[in-house]
C-alpha positions, 0 to 999 in steps of 0.5 A: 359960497355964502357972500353976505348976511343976506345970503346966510339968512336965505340959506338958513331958511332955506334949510328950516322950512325944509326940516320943519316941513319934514317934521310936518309930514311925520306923526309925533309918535313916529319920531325917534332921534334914535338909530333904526334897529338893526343900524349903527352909529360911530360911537357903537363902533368905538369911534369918536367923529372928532371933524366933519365937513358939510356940503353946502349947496353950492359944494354940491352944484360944483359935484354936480357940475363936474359929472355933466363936464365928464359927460360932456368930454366923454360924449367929444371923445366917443361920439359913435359909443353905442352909449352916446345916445344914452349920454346925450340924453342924460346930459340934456335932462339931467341939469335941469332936473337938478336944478328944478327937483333936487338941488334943494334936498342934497348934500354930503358931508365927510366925517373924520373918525379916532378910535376909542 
């Protein structure tokens, strides 16, 4: 949750020094808001997107966090699971490969849709 102007601000930077290094990486030629062949938006399917709800980074650190507590208690609960070893690992790498390669790239969003 953002707790000041500061905060905001970074966020926001944050997000335009992503995109604007993703356009960066992309040739001019190549670049077209529009959908690729063969895919769809919600308006081809007569729907109206009329909400939304976006992640910001600290909703999907709480997603994230609560896949490692379930991995946590599952570890407490089958420490002799032929899995535990695999588990274990996973829970060992996994926050900070997160924190380190993929935090800043993630989120998700839930749209809510009305028929035409």
């Amino acid at each position: 949750m953002l707790q000041s102007v500061k905060g905001f601000i970074d966020y926001y930077e944050g997000i335009r020094r992503r995109t604007l290094h993703f356009i960066d990486a992309i040739p001019a030629d190549r670049i077209d808001w529009l959908p690729v062949e063969g895919e769809f938006t919600f308006g081809d399917l007569d729907y109206d997107v009329v909400e939304m709800v976006l992640a910001d980074q600290e909703g999907w650190d709480r997603y994230e966090a609560a896949k490692w507590l379930t991995m946590r208690r599952w570890l407490e609960a089958n420490p002799n699971d032929d899995f535990a070893k695999d588990v274990r690992a996973k829970l060992t790498l996994e926050p900070k490969r997160y924190a380190a390669y993929t935090r800043e790239y993630l989120g998700w969003g839930v749209f809510a849709l009305m028929a035409r």
